[in-house]
Each structure stands twice: as structure tokens, then as C-alpha cells.
mmCIF entry with sequence, helices, sheets and N, C-alpha, C, O atoms, coordinates in Angstrom:
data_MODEL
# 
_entry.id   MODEL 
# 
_entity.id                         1 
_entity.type                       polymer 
_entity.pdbx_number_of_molecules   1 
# 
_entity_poly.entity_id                      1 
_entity_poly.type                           'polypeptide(L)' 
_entity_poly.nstd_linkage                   no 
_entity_poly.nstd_monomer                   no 
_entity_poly.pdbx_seq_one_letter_code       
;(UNK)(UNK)(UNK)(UNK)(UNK)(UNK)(UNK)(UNK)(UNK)(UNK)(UNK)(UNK)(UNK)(UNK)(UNK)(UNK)
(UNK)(UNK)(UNK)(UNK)(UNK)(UNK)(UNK)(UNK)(UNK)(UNK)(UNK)(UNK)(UNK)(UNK)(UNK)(UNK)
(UNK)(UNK)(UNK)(UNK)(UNK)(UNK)(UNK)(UNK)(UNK)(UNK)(UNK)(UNK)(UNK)(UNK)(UNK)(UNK)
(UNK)(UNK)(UNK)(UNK)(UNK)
;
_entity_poly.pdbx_seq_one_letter_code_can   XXXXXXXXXXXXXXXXXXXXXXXXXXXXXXXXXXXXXXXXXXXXXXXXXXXXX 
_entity_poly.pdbx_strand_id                 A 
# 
loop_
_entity_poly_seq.entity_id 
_entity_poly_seq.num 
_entity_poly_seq.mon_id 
_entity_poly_seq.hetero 
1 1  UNK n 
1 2  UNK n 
1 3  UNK n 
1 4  UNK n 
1 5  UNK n 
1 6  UNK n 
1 7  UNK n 
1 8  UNK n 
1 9  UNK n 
1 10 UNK n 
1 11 UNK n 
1 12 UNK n 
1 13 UNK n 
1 14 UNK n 
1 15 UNK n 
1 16 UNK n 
1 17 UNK n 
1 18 UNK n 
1 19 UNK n 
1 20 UNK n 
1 21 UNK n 
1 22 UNK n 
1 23 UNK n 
1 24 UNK n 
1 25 UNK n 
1 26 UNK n 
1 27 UNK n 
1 28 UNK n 
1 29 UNK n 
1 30 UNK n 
1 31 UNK n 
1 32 UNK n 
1 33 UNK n 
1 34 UNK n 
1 35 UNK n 
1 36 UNK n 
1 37 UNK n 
1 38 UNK n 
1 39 UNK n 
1 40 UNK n 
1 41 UNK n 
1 42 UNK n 
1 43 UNK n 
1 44 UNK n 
1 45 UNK n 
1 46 UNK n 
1 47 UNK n 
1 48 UNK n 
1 49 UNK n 
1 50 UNK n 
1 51 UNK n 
1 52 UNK n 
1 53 UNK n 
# 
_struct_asym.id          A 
_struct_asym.entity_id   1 
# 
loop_
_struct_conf.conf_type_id 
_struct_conf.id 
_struct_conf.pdbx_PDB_helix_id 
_struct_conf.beg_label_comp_id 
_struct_conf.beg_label_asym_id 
_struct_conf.beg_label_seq_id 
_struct_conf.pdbx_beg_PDB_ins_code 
_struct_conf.end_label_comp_id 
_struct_conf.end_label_asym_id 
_struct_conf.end_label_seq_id 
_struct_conf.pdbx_end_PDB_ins_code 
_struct_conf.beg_auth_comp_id 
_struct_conf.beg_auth_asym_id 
_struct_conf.beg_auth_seq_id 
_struct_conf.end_auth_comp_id 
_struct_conf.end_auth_asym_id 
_struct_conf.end_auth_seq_id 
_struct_conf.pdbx_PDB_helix_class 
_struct_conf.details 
_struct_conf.pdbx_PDB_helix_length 
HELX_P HELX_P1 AA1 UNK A 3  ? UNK A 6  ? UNK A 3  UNK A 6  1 ? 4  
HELX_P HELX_P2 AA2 UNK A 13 ? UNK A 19 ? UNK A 13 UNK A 19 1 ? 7  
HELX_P HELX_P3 AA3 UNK A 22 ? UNK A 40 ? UNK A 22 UNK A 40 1 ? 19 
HELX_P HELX_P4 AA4 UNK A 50 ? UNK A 52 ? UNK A 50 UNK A 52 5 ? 3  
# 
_struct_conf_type.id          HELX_P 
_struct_conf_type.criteria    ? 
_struct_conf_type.reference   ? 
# 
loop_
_atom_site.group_PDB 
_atom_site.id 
_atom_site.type_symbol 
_atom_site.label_atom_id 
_atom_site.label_alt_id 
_atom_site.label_comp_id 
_atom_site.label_asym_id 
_atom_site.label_entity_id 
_atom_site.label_seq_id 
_atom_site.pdbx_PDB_ins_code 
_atom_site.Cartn_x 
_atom_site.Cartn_y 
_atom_site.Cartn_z 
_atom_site.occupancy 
_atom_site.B_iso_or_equiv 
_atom_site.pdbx_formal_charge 
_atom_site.auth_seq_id 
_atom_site.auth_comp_id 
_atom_site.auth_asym_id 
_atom_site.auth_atom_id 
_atom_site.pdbx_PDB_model_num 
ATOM 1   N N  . UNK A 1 1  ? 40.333 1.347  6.372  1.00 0.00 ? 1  UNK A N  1 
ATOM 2   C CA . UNK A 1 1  ? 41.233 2.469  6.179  1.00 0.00 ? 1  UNK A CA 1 
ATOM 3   C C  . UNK A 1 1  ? 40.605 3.710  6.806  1.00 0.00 ? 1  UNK A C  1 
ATOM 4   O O  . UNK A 1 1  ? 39.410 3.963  6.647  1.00 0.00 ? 1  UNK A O  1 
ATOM 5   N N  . UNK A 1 2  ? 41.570 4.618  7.649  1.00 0.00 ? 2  UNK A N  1 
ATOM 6   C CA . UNK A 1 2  ? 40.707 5.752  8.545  1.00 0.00 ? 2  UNK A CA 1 
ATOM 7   C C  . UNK A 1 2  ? 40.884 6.783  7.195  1.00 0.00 ? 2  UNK A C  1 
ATOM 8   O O  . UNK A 1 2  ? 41.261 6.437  6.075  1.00 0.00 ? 2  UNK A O  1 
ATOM 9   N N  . UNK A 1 3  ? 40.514 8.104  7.623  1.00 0.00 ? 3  UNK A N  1 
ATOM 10  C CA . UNK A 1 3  ? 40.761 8.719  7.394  1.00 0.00 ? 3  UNK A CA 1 
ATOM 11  C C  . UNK A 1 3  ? 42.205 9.700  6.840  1.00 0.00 ? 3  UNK A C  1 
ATOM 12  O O  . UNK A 1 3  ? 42.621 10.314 5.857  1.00 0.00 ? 3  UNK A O  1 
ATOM 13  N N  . UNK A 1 4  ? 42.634 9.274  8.462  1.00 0.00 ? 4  UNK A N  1 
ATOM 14  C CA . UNK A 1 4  ? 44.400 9.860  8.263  1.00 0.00 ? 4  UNK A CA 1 
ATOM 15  C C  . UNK A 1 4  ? 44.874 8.799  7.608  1.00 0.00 ? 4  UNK A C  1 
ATOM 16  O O  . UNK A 1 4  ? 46.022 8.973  7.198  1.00 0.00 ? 4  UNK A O  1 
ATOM 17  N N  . UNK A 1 5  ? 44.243 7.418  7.283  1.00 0.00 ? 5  UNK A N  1 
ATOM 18  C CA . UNK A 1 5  ? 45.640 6.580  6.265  1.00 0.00 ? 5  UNK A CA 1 
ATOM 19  C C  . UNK A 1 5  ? 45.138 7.477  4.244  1.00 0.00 ? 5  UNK A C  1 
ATOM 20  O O  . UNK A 1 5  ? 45.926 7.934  3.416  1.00 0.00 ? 5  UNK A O  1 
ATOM 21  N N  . UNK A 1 6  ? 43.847 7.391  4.182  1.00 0.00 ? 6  UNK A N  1 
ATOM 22  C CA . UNK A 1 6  ? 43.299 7.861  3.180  1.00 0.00 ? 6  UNK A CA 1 
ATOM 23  C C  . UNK A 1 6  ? 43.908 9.299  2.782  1.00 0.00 ? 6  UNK A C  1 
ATOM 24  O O  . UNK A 1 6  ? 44.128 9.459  1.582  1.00 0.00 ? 6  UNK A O  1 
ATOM 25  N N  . UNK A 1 7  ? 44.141 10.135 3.469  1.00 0.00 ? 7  UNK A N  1 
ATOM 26  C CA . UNK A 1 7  ? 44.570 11.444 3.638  1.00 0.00 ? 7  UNK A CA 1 
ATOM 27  C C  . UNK A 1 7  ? 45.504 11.634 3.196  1.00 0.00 ? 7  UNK A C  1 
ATOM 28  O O  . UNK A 1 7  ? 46.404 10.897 3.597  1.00 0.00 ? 7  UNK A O  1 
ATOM 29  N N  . UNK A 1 8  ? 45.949 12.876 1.951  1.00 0.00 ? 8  UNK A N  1 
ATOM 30  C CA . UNK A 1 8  ? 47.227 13.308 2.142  1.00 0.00 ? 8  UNK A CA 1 
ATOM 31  C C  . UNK A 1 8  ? 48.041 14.614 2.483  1.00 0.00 ? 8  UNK A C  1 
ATOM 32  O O  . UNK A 1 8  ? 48.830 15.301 1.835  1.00 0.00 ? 8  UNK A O  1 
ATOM 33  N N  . UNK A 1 9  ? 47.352 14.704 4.222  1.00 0.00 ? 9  UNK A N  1 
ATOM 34  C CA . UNK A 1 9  ? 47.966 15.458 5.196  1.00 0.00 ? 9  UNK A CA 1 
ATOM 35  C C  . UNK A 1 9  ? 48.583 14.679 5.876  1.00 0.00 ? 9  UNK A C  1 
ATOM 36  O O  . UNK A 1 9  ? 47.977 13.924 6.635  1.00 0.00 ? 9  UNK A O  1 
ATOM 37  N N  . UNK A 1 10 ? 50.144 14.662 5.761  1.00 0.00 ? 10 UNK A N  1 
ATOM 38  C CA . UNK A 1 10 ? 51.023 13.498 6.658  1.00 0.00 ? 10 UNK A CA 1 
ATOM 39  C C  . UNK A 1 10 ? 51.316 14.341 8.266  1.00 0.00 ? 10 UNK A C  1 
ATOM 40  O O  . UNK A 1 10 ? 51.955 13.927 9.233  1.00 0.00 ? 10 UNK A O  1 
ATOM 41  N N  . UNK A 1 11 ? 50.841 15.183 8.147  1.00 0.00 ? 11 UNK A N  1 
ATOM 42  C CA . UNK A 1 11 ? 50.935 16.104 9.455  1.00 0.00 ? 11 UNK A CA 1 
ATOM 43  C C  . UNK A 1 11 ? 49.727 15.862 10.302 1.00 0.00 ? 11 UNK A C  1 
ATOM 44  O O  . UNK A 1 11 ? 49.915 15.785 11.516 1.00 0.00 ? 11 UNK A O  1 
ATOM 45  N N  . UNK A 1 12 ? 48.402 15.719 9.793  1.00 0.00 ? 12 UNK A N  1 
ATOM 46  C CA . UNK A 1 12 ? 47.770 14.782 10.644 1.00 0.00 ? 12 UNK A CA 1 
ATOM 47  C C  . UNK A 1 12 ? 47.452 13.201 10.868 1.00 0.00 ? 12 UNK A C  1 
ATOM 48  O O  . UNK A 1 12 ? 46.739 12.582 11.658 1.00 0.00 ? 12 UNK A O  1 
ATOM 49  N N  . UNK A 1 13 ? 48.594 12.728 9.461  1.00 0.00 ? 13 UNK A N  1 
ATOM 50  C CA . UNK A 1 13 ? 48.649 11.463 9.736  1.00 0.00 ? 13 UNK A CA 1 
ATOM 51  C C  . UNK A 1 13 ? 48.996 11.268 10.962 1.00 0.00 ? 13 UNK A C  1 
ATOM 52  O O  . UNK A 1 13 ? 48.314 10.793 11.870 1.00 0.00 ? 13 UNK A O  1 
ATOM 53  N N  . UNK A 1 14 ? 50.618 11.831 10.997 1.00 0.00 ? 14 UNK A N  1 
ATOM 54  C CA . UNK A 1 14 ? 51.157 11.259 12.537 1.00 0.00 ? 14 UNK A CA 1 
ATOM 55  C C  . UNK A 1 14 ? 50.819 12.111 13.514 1.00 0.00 ? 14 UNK A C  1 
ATOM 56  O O  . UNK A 1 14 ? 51.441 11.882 14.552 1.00 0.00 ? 14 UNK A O  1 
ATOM 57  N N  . UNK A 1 15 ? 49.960 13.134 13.583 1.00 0.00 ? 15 UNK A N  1 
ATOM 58  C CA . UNK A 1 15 ? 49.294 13.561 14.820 1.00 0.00 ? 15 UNK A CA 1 
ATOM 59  C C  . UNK A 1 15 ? 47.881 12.146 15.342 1.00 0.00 ? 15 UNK A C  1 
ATOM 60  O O  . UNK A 1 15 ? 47.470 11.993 16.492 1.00 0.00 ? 15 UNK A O  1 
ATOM 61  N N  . UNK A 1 16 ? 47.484 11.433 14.268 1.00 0.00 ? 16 UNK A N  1 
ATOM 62  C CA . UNK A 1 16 ? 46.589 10.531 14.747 1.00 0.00 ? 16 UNK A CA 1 
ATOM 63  C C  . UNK A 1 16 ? 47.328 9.153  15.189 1.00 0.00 ? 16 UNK A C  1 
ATOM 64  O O  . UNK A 1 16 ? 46.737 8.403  15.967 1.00 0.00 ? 16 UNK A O  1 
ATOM 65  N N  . UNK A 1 17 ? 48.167 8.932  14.870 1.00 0.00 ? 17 UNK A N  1 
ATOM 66  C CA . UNK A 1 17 ? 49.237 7.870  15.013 1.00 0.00 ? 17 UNK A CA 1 
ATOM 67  C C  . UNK A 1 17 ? 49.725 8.330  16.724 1.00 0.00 ? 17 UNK A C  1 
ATOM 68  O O  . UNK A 1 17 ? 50.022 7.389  17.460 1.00 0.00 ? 17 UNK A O  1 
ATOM 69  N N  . UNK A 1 18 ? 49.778 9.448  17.175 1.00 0.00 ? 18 UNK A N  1 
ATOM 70  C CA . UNK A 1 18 ? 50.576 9.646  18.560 1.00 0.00 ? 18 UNK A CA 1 
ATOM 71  C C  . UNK A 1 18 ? 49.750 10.075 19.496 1.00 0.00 ? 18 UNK A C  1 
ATOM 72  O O  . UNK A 1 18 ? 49.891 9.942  20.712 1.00 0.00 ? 18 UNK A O  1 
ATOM 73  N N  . UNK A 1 19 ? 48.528 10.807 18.691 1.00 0.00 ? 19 UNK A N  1 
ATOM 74  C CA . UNK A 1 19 ? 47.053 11.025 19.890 1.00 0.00 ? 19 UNK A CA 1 
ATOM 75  C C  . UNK A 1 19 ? 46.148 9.968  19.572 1.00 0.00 ? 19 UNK A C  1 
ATOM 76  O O  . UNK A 1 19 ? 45.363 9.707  20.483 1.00 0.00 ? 19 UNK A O  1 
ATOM 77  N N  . UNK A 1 20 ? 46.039 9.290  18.535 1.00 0.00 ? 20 UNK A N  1 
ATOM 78  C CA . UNK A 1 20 ? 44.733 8.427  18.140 1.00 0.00 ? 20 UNK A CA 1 
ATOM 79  C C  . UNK A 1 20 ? 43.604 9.621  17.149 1.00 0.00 ? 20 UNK A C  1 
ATOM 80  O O  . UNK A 1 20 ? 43.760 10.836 17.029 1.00 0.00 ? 20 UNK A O  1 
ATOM 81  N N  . UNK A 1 21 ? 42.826 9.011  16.734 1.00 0.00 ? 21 UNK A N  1 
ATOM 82  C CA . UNK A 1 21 ? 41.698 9.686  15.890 1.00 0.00 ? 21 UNK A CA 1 
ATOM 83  C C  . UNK A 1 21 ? 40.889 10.372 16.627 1.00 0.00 ? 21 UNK A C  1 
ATOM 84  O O  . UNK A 1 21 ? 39.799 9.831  16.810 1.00 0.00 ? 21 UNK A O  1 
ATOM 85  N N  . UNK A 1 22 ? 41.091 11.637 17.237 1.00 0.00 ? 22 UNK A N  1 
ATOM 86  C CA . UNK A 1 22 ? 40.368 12.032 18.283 1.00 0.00 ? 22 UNK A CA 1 
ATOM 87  C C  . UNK A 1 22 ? 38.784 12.398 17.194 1.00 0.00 ? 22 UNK A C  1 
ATOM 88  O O  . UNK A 1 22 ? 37.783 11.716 17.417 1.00 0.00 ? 22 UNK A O  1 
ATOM 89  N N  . UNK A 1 23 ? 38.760 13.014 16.568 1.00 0.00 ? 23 UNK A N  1 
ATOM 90  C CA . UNK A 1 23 ? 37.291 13.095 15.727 1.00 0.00 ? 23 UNK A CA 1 
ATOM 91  C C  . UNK A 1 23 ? 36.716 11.985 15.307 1.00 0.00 ? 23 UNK A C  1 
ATOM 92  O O  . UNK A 1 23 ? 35.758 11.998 14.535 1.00 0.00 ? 23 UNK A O  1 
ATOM 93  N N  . UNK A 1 24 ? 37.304 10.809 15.824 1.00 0.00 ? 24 UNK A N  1 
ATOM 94  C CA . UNK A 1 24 ? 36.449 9.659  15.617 1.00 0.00 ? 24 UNK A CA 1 
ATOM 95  C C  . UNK A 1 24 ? 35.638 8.676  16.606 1.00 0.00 ? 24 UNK A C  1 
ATOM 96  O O  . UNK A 1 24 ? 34.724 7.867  16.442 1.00 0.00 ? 24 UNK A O  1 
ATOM 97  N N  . UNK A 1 25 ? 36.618 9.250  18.029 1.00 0.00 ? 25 UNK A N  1 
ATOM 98  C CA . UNK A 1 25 ? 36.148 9.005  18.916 1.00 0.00 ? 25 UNK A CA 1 
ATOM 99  C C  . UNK A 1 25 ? 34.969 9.987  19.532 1.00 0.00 ? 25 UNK A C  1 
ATOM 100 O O  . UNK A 1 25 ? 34.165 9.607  20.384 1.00 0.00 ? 25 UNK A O  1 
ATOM 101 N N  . UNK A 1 26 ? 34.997 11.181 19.015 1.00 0.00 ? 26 UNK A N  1 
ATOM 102 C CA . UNK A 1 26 ? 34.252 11.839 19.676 1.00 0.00 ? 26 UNK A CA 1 
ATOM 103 C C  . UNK A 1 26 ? 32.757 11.863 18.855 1.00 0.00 ? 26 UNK A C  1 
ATOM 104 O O  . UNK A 1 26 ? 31.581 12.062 19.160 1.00 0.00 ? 26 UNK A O  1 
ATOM 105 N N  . UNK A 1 27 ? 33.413 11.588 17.812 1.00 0.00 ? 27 UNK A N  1 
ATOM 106 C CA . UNK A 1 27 ? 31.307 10.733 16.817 1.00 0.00 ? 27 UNK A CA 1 
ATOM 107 C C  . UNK A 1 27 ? 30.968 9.740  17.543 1.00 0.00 ? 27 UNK A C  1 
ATOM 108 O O  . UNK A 1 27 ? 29.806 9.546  17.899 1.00 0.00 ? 27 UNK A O  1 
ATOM 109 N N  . UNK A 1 28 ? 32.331 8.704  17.963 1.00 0.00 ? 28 UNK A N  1 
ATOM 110 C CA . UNK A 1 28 ? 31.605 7.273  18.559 1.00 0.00 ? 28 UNK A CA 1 
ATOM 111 C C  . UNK A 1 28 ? 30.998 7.848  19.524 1.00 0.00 ? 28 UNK A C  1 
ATOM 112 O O  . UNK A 1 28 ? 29.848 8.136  19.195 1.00 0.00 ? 28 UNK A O  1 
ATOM 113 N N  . UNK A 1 29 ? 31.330 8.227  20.866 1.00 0.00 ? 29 UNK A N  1 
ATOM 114 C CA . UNK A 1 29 ? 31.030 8.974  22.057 1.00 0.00 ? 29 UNK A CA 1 
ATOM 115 C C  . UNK A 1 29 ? 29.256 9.479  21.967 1.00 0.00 ? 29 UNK A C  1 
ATOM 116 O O  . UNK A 1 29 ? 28.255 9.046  22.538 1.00 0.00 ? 29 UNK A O  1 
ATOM 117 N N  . UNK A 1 30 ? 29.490 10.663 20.895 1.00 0.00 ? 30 UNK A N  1 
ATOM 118 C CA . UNK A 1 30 ? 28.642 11.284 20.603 1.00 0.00 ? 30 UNK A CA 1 
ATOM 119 C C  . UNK A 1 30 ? 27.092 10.251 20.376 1.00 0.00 ? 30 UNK A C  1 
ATOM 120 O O  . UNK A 1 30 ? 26.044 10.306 21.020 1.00 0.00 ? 30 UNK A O  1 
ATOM 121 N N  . UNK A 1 31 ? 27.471 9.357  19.220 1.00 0.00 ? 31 UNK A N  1 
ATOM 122 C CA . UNK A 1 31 ? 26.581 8.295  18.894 1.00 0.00 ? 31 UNK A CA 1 
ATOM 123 C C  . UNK A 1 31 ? 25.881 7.563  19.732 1.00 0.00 ? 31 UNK A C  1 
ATOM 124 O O  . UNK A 1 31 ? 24.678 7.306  19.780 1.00 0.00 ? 31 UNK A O  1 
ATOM 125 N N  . UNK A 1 32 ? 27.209 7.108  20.706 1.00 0.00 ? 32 UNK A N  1 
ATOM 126 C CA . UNK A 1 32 ? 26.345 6.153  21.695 1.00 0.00 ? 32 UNK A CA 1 
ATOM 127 C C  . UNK A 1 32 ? 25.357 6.990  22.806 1.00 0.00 ? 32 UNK A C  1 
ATOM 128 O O  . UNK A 1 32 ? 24.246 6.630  23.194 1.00 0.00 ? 32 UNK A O  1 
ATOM 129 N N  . UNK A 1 33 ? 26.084 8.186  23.185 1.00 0.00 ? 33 UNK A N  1 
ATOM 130 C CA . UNK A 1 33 ? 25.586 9.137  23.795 1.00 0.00 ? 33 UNK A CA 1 
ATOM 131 C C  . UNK A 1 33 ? 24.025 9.096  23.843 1.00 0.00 ? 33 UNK A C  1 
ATOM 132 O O  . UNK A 1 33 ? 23.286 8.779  24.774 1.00 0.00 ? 33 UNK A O  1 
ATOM 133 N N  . UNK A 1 34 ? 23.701 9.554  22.423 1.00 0.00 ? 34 UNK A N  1 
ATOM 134 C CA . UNK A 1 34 ? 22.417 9.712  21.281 1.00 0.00 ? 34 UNK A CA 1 
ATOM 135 C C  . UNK A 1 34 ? 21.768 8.483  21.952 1.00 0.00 ? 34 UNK A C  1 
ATOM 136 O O  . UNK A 1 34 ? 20.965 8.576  22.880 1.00 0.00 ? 34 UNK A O  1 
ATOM 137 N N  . UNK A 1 35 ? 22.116 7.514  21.495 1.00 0.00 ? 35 UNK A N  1 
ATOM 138 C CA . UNK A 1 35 ? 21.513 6.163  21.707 1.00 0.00 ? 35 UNK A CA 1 
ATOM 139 C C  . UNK A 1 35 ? 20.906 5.665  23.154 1.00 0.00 ? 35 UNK A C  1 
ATOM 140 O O  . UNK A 1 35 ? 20.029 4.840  23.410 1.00 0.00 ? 35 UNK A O  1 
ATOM 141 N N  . UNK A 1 36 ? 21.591 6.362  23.860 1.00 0.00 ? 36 UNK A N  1 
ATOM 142 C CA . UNK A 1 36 ? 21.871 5.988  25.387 1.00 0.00 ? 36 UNK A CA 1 
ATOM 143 C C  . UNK A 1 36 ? 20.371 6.727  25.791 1.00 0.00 ? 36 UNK A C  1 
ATOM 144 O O  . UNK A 1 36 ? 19.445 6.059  26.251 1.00 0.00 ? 36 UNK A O  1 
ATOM 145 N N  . UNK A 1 37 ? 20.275 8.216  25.548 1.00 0.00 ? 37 UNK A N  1 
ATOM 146 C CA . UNK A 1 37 ? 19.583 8.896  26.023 1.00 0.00 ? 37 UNK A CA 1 
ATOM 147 C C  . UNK A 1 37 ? 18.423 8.844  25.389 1.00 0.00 ? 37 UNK A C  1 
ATOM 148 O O  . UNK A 1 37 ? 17.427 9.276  25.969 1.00 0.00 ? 37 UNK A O  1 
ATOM 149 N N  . UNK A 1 38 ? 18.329 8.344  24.169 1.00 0.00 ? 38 UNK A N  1 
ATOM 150 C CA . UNK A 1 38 ? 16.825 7.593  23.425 1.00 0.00 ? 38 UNK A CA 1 
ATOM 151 C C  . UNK A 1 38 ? 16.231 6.833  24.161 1.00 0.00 ? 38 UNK A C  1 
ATOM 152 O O  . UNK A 1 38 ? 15.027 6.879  24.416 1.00 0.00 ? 38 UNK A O  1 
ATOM 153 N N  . UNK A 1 39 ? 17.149 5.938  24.637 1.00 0.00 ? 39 UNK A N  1 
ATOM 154 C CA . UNK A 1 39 ? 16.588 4.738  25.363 1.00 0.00 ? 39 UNK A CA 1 
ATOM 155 C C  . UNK A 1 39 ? 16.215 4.910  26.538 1.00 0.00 ? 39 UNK A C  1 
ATOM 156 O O  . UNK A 1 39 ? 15.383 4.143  27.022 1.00 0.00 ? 39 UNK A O  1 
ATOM 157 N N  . UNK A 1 40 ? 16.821 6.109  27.372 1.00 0.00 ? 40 UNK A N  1 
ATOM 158 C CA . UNK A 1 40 ? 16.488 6.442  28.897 1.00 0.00 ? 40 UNK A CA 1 
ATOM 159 C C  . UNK A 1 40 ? 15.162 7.088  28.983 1.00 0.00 ? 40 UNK A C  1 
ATOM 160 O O  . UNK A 1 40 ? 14.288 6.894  29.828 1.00 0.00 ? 40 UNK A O  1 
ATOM 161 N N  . UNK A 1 41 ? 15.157 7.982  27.851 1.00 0.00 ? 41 UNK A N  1 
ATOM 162 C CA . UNK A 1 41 ? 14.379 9.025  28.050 1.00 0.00 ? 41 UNK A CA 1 
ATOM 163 C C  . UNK A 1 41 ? 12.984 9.472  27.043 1.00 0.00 ? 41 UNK A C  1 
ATOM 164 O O  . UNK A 1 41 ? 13.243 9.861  25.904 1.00 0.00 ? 41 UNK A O  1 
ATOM 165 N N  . UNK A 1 42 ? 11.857 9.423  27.381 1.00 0.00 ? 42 UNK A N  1 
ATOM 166 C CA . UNK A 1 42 ? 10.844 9.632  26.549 1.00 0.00 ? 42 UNK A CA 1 
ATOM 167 C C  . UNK A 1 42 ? 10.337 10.764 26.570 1.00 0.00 ? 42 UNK A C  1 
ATOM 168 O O  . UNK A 1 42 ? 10.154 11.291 27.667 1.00 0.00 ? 42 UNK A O  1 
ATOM 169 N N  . UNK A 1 43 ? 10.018 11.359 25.525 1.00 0.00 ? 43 UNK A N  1 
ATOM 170 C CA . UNK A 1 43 ? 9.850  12.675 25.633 1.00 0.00 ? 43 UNK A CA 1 
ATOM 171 C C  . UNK A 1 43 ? 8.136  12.691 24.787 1.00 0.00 ? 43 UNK A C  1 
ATOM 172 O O  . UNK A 1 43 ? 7.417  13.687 24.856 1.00 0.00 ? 43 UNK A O  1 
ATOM 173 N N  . UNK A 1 44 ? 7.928  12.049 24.408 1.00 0.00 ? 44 UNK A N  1 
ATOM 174 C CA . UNK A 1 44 ? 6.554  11.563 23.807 1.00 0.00 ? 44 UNK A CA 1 
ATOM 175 C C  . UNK A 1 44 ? 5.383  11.853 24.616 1.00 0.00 ? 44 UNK A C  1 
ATOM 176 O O  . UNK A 1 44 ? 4.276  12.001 24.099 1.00 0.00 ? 44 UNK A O  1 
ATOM 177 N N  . UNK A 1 45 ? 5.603  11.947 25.964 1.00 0.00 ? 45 UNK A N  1 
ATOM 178 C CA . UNK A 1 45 ? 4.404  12.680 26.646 1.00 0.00 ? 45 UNK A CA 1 
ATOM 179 C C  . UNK A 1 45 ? 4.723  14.183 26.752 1.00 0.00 ? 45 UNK A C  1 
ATOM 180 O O  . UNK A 1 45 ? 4.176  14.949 27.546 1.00 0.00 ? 45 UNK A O  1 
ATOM 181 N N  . UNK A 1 46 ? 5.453  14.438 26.063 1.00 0.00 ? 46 UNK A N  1 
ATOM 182 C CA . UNK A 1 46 ? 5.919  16.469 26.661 1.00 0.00 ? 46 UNK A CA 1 
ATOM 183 C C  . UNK A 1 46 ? 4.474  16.903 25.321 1.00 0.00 ? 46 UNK A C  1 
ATOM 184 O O  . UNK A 1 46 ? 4.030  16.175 24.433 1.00 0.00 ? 46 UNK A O  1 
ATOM 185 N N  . UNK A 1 47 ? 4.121  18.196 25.651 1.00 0.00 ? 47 UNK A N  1 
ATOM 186 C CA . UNK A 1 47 ? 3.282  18.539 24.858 1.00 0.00 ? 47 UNK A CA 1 
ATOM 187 C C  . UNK A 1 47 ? 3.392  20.418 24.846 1.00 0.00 ? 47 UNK A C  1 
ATOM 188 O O  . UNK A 1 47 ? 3.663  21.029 25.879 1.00 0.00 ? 47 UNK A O  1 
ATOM 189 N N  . UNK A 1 48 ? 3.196  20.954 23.838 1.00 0.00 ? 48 UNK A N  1 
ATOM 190 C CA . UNK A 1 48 ? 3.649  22.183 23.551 1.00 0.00 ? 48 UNK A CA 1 
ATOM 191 C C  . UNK A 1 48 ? 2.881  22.985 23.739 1.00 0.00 ? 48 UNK A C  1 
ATOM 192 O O  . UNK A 1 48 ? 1.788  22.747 23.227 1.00 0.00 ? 48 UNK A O  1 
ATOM 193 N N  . UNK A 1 49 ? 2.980  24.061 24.382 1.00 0.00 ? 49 UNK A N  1 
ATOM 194 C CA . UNK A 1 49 ? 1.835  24.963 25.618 1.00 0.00 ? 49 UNK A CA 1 
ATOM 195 C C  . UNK A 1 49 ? 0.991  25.341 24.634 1.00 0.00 ? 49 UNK A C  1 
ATOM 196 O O  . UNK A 1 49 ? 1.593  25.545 23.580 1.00 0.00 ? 49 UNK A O  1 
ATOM 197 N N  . UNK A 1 50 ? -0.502 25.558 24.563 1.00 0.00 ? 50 UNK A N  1 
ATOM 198 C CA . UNK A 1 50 ? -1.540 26.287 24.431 1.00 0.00 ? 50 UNK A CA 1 
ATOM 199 C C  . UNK A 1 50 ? -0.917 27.727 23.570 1.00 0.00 ? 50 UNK A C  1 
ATOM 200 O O  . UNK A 1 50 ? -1.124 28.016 22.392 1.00 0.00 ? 50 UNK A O  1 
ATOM 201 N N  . UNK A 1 51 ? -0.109 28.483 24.579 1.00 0.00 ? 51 UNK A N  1 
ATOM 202 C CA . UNK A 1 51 ? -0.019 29.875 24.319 1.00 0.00 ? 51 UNK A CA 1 
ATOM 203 C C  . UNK A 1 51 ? 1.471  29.483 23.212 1.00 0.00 ? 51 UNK A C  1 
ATOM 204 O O  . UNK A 1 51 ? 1.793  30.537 22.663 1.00 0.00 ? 51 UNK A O  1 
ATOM 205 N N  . UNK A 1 52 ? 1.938  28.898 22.991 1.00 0.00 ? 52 UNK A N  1 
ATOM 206 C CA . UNK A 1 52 ? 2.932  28.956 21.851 1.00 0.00 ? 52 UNK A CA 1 
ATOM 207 C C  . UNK A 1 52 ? 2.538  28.775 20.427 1.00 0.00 ? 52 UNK A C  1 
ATOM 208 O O  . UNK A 1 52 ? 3.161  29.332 19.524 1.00 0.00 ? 52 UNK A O  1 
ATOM 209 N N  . UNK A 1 53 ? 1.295  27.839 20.169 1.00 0.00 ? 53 UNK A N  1 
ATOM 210 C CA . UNK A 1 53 ? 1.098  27.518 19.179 1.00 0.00 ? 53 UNK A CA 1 
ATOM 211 C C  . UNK A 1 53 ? 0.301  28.489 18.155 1.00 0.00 ? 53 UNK A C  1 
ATOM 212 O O  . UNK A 1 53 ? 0.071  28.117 17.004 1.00 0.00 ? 53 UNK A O  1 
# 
């Protein structure tokens, strides 16, 4: 059950019914995003300047 079926805003029920769950796609997006760029990218050798600390 999403959200908009759980919900009782029937005004964004059928706004998700005629666009889709756009705030749900954009966590998935977001998530894999996250995931994607974990895996590309190591940041474990960066080290924090002398003069900042």
C-alpha cells in the first residue's frame, strides 16, 4: 500500500494515479544515486589540511 492509497488526501490520490508517485521515485533515484557513487568513488584517501584543524 503507497502512500496515496493510505492517505486521506483524495486530491493527491488521483494526482499520483495520473503522474505516478513522483516523491517516490525521486528517493528511489536518490538511493541508488547514493549507492552508485559509494561504489565509484573513495574518498578514504582525502585528508583534511594541516591549517584547518
Amino acid at each position: 500500500m503507497t502512500f496515496a492509497e493510505a492517505s486521506d488526501a483524495p486530491i493527491y490520490a488521483g494526482l499520483v494515479e495520473e503522474q505516478g508517485d513522483v516523491p517516490a521515485e525521486v528517493r528511489r533515484v536518490a538511493e541508488a544515486t547514493l549507492l552508485e557513487v559509494d561504489r565509484v568513488l573513495d574518498f578514504s584517501t582525502m585528508r583534511i589540511p594541516t591549517a584547518a584543524r
